[in-house]
Biopython code that builds the backbone (N, CA, C, O; Angstrom):
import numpy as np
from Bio.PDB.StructureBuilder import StructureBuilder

atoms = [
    (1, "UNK", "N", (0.821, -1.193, 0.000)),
    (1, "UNK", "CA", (0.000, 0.000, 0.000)),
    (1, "UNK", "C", (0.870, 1.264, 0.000)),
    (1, "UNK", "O", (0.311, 2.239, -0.502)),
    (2, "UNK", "N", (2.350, 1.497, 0.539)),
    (2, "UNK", "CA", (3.199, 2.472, 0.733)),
    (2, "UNK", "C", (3.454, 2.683, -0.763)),
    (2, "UNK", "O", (3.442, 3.818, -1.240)),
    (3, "UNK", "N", (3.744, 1.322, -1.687)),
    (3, "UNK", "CA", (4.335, 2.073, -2.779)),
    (3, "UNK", "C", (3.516, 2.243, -3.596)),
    (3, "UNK", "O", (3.831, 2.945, -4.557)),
    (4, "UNK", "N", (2.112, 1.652, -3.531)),
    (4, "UNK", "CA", (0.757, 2.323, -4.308)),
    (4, "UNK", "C", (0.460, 3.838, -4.018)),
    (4, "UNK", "O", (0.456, 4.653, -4.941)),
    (5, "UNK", "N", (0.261, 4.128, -2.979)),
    (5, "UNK", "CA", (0.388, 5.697, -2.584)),
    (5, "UNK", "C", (1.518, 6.467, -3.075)),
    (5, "UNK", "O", (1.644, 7.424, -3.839)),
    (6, "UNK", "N", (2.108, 5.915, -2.554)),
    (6, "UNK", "CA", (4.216, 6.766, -3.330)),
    (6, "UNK", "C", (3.777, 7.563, -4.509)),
    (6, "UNK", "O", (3.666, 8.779, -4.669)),
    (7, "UNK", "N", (3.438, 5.978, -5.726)),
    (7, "UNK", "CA", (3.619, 6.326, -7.056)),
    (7, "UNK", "C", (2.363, 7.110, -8.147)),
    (7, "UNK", "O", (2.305, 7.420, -9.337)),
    (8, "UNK", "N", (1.384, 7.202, -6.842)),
    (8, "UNK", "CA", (-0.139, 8.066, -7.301)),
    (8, "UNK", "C", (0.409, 9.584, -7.161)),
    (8, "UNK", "O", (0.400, 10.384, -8.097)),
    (9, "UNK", "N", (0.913, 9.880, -5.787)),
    (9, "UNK", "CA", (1.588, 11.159, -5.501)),
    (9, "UNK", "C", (2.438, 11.579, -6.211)),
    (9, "UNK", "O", (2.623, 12.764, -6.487)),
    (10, "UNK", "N", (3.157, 10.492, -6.650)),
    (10, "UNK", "CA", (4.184, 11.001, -7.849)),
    (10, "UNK", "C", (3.876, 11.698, -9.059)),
    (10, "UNK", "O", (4.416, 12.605, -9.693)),
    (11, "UNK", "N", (2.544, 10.796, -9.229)),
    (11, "UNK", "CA", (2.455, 11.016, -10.694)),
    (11, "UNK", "C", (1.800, 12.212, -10.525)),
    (11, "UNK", "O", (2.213, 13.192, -11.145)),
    (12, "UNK", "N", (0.807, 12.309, -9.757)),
    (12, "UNK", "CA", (-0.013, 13.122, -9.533)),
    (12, "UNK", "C", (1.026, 14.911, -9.711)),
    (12, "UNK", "O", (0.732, 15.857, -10.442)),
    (13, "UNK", "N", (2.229, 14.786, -8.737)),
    (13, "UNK", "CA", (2.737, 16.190, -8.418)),
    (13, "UNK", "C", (3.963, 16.364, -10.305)),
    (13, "UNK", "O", (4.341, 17.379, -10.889)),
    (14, "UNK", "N", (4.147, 15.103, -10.588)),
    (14, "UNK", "CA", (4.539, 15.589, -12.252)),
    (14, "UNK", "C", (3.638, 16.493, -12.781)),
    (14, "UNK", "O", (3.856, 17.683, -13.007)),
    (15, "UNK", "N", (1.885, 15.436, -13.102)),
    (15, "UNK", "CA", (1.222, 16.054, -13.678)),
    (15, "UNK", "C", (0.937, 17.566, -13.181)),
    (15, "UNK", "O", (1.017, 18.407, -14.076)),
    (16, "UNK", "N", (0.681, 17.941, -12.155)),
    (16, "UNK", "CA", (0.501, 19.111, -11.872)),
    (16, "UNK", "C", (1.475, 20.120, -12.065)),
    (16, "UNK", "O", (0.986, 21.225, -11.830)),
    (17, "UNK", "N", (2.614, 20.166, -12.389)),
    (17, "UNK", "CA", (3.476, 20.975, -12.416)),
    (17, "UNK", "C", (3.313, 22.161, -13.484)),
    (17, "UNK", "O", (2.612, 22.097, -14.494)),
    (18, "UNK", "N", (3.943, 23.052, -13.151)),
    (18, "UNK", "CA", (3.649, 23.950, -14.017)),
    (18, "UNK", "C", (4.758, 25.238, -13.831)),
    (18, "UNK", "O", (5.280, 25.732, -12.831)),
    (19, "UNK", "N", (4.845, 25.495, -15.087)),
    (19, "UNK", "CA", (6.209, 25.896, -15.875)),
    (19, "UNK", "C", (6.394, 27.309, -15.220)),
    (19, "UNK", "O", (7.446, 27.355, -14.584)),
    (20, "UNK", "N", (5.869, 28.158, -15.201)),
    (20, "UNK", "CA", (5.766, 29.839, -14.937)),
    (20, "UNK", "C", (6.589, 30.278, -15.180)),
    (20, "UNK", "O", (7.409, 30.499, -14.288)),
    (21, "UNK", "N", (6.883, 30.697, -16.638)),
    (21, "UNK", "CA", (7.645, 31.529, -17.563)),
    (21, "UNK", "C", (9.371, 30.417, -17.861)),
    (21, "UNK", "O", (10.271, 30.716, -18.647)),
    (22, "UNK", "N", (9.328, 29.282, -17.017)),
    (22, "UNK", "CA", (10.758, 28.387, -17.844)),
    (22, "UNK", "C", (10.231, 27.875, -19.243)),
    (22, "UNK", "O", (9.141, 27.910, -19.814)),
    (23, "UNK", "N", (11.718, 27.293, -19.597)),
    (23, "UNK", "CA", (11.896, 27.324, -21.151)),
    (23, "UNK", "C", (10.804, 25.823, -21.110)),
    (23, "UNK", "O", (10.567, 25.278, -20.032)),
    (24, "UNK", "N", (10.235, 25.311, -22.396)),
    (24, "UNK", "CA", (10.173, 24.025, -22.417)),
    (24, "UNK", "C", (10.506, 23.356, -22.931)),
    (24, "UNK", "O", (10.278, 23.497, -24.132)),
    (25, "UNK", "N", (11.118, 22.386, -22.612)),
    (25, "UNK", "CA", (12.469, 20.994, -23.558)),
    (25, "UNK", "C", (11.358, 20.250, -23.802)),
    (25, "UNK", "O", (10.396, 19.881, -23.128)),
    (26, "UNK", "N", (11.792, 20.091, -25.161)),
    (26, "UNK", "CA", (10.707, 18.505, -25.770)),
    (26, "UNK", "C", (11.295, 16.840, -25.093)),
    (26, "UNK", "O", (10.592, 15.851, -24.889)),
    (27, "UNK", "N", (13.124, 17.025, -24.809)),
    (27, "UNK", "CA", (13.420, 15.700, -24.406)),
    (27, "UNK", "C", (12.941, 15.626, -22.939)),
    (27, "UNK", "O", (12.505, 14.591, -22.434)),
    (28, "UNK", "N", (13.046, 16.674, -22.371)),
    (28, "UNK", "CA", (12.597, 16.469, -20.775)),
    (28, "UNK", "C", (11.061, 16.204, -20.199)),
    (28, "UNK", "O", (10.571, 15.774, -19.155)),
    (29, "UNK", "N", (10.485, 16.805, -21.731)),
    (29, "UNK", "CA", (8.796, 16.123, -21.401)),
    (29, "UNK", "C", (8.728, 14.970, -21.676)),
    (29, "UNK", "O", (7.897, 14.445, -20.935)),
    (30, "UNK", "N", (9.309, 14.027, -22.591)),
    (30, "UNK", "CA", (9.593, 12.963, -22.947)),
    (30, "UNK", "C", (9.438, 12.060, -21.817)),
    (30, "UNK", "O", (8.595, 11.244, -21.443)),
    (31, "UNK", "N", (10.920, 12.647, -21.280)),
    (31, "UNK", "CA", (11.021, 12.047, -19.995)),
    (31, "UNK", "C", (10.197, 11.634, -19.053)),
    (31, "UNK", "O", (10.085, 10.521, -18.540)),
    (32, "UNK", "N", (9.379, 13.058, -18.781)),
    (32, "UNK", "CA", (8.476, 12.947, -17.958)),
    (32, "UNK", "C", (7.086, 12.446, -18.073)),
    (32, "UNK", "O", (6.209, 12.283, -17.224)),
    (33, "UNK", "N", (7.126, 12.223, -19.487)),
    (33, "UNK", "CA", (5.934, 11.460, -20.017)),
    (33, "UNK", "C", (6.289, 9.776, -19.772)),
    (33, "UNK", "O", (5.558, 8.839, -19.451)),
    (34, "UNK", "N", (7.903, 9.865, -20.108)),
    (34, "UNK", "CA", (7.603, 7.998, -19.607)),
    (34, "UNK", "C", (7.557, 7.691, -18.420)),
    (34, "UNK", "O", (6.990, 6.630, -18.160)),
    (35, "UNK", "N", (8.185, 8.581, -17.178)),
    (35, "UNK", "CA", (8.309, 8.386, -15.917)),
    (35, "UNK", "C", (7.083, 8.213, -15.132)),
    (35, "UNK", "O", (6.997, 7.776, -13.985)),
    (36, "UNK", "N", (5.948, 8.702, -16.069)),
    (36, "UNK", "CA", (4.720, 8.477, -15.675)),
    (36, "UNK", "C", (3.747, 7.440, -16.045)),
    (36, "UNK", "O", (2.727, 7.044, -15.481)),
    (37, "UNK", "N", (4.343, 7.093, -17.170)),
    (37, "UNK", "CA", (3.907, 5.877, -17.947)),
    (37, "UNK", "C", (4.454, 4.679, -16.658)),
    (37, "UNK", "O", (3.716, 3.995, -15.950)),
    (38, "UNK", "N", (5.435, 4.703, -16.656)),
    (38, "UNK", "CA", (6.573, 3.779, -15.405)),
    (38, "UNK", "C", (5.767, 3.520, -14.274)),
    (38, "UNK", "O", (5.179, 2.467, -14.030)),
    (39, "UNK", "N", (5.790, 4.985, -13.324)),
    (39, "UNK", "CA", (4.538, 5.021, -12.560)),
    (39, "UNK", "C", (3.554, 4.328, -12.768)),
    (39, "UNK", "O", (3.406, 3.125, -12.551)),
    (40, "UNK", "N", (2.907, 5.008, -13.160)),
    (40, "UNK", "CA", (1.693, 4.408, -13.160)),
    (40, "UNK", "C", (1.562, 2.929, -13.443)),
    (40, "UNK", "O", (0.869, 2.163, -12.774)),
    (41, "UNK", "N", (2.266, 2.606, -14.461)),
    (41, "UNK", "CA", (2.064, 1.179, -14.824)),
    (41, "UNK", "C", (2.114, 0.212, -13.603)),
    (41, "UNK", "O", (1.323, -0.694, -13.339)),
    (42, "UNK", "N", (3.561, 0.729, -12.707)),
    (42, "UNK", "CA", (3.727, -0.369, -11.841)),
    (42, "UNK", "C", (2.472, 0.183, -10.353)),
    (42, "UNK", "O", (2.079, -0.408, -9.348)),
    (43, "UNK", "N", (2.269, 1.229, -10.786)),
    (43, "UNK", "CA", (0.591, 1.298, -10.057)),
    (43, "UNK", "C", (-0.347, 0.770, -10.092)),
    (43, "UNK", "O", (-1.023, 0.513, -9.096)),
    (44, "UNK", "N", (-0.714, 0.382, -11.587)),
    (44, "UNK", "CA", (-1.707, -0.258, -12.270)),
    (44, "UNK", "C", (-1.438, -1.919, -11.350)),
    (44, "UNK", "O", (-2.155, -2.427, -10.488)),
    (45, "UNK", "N", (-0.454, -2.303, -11.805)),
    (45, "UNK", "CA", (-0.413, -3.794, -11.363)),
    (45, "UNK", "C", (-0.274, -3.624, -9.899)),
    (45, "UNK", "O", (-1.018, -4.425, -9.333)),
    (46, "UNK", "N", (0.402, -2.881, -9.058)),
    (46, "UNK", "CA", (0.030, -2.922, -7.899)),
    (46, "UNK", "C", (-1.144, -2.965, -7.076)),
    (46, "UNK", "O", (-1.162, -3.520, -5.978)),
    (47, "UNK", "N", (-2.203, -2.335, -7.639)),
    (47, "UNK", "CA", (-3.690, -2.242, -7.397)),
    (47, "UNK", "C", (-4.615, -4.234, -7.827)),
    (47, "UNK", "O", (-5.208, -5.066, -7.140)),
    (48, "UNK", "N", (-4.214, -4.129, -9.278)),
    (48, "UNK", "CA", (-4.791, -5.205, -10.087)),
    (48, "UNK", "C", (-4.210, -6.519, -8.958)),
    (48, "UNK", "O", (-4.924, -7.214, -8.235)),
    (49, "UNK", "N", (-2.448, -6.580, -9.123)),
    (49, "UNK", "CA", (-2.104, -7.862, -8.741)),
    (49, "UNK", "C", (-1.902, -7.751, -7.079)),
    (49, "UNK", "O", (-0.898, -7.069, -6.878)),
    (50, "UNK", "N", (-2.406, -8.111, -6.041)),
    (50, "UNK", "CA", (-2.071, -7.762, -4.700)),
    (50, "UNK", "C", (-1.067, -8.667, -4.771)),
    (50, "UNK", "O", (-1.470, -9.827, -4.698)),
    (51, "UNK", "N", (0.043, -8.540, -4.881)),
    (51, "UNK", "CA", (1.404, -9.099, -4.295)),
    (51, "UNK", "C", (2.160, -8.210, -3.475)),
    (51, "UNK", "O", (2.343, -7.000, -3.608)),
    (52, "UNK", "N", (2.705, -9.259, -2.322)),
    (52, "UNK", "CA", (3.689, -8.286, -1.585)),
    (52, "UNK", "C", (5.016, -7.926, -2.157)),
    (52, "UNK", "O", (5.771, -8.557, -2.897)),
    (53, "UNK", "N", (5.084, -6.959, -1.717)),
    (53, "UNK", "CA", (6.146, -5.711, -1.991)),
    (53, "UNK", "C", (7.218, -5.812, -0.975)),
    (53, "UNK", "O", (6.988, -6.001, 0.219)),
    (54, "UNK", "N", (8.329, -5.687, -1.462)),
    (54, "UNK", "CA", (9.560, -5.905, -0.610)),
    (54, "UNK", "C", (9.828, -4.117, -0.157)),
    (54, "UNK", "O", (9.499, -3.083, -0.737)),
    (55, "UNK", "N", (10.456, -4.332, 0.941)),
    (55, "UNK", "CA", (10.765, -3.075, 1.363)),
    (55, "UNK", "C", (11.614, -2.472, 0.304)),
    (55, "UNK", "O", (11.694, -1.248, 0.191)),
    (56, "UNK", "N", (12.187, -3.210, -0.398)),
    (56, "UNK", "CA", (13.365, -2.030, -1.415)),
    (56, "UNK", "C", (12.814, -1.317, -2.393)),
    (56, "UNK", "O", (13.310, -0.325, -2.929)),
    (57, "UNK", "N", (11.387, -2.013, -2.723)),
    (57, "UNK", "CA", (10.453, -1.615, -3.660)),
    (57, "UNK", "C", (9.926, -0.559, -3.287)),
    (57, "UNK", "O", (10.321, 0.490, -3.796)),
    (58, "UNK", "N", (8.777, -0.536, -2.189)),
    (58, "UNK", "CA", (8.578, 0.618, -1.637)),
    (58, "UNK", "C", (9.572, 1.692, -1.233)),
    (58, "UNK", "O", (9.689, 2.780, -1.797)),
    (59, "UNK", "N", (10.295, 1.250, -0.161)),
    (59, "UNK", "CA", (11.584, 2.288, -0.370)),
    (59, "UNK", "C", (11.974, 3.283, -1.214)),
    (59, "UNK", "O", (12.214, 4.441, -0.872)),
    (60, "UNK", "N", (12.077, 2.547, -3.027)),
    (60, "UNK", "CA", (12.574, 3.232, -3.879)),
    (60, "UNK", "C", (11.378, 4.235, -4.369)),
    (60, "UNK", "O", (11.599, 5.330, -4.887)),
    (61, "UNK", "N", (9.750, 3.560, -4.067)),
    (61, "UNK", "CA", (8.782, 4.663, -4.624)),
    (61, "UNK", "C", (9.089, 5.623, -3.910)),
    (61, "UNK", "O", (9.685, 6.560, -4.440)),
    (62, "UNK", "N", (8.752, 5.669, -2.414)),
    (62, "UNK", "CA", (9.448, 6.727, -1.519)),
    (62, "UNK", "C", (9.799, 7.576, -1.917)),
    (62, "UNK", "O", (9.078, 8.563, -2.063)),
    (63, "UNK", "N", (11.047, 7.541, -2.255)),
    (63, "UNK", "CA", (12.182, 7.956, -2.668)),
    (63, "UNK", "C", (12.076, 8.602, -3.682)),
    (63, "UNK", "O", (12.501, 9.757, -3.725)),
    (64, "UNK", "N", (11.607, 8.134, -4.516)),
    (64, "UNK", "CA", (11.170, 8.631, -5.947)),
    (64, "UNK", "C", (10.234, 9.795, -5.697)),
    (64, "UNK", "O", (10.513, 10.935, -6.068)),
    (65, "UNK", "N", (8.992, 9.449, -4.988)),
    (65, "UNK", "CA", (8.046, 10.432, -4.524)),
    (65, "UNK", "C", (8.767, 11.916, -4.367)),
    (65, "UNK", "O", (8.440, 12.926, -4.990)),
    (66, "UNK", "N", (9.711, 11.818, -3.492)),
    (66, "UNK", "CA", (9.654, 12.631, -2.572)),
    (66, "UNK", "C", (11.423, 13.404, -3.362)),
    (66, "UNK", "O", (11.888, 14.520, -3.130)),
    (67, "UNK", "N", (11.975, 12.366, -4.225)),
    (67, "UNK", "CA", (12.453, 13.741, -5.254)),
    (67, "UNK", "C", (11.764, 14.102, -6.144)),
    (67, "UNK", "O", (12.550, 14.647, -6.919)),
    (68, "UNK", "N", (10.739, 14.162, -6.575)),
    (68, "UNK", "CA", (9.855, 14.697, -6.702)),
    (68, "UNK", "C", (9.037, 15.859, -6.979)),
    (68, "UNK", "O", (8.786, 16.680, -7.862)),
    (69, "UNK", "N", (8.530, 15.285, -4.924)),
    (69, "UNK", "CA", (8.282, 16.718, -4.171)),
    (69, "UNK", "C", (9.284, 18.004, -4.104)),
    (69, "UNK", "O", (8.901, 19.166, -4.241)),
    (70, "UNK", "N", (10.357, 17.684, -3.917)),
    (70, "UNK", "CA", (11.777, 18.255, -3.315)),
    (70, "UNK", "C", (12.003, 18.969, -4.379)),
    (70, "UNK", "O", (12.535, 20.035, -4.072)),
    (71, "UNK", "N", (11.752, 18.789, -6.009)),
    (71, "UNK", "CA", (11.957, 19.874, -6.834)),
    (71, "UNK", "C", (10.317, 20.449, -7.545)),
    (71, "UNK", "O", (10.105, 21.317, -8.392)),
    (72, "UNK", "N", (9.651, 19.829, -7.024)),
    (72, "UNK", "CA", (8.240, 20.531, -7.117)),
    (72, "UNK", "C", (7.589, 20.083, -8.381)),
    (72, "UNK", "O", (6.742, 20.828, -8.873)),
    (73, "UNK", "N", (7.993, 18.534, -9.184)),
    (73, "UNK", "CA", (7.431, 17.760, -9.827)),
    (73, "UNK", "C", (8.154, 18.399, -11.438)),
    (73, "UNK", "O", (7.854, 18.053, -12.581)),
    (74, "UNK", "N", (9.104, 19.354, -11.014)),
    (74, "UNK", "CA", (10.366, 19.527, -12.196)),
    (74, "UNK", "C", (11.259, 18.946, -12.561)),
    (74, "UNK", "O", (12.326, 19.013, -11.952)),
    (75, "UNK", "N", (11.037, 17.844, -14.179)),
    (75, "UNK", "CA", (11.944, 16.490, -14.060)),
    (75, "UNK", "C", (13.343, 17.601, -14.095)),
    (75, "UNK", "O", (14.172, 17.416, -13.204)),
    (76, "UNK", "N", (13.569, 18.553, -14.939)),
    (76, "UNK", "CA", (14.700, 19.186, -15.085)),
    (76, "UNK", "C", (15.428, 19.240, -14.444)),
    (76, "UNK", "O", (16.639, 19.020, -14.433)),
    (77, "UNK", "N", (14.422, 19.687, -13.553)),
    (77, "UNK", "CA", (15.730, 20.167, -11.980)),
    (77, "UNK", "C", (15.932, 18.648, -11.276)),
    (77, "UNK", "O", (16.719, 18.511, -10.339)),
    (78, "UNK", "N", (15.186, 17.571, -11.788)),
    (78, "UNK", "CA", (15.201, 16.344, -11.070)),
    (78, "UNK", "C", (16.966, 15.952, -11.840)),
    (78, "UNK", "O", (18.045, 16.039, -11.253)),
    (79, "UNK", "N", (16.758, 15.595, -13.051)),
    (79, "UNK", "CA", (17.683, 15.541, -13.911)),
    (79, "UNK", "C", (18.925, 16.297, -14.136)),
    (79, "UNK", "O", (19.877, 15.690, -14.627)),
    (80, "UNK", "N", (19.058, 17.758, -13.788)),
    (80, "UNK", "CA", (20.256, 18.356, -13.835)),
    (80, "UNK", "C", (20.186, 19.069, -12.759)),
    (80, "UNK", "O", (19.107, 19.417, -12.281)),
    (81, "UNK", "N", (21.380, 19.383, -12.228)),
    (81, "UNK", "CA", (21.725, 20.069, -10.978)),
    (81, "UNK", "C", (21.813, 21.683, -11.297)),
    (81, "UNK", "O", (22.383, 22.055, -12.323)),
    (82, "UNK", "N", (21.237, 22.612, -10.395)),
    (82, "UNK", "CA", (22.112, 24.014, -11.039)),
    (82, "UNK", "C", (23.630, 24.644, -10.646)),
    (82, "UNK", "O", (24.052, 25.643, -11.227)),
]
sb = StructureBuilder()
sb.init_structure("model")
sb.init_model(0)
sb.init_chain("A")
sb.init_seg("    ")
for serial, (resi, resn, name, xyz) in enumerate(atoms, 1):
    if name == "N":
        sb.init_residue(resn, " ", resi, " ")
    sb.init_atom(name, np.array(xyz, "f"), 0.0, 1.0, " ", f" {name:<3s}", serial, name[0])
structure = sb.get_structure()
């Protein structure tokens, strides 16, 4: 259930993001279009297939989530440092 939640929040704070006056890269939406595809997918089967989840699994949604959050659902800034 930790990494079903994780990867809804995830996707959820990508989708919401929003640009306010930055440039927009076609490869970095890319990106962020498959990272959500990724998401979600292993959301999808998480919901569909109830199998248990190892802590490293969840862990890594976590994790994922919450870089994320930490750049405010900007793969850019996820992806390059300033």
């Amino acid at each position: 259930m930790i990494a079903f939640v994780a990867y809804i929040a995830a996707i959820t704070r990508v989708l919401t993001y929003h640009r306010q006056g930055s440039r927009h890269r076609h490869h970095v939406s890319w990106i962020a279009w498959v990272l959500v595809v990724v998401m979600g997918g292993s959301a999808i089967e998480l919901a569909l297939h109830a199998k248990s989840v190892g802590i490293f699994e969840a862990g890594s949604a976590v994790l994922l989530a919450l870089f994320l959050f930490g750049v405010r659902g900007n793969v850019a800034r996820l992806l390059w440092s300033e």
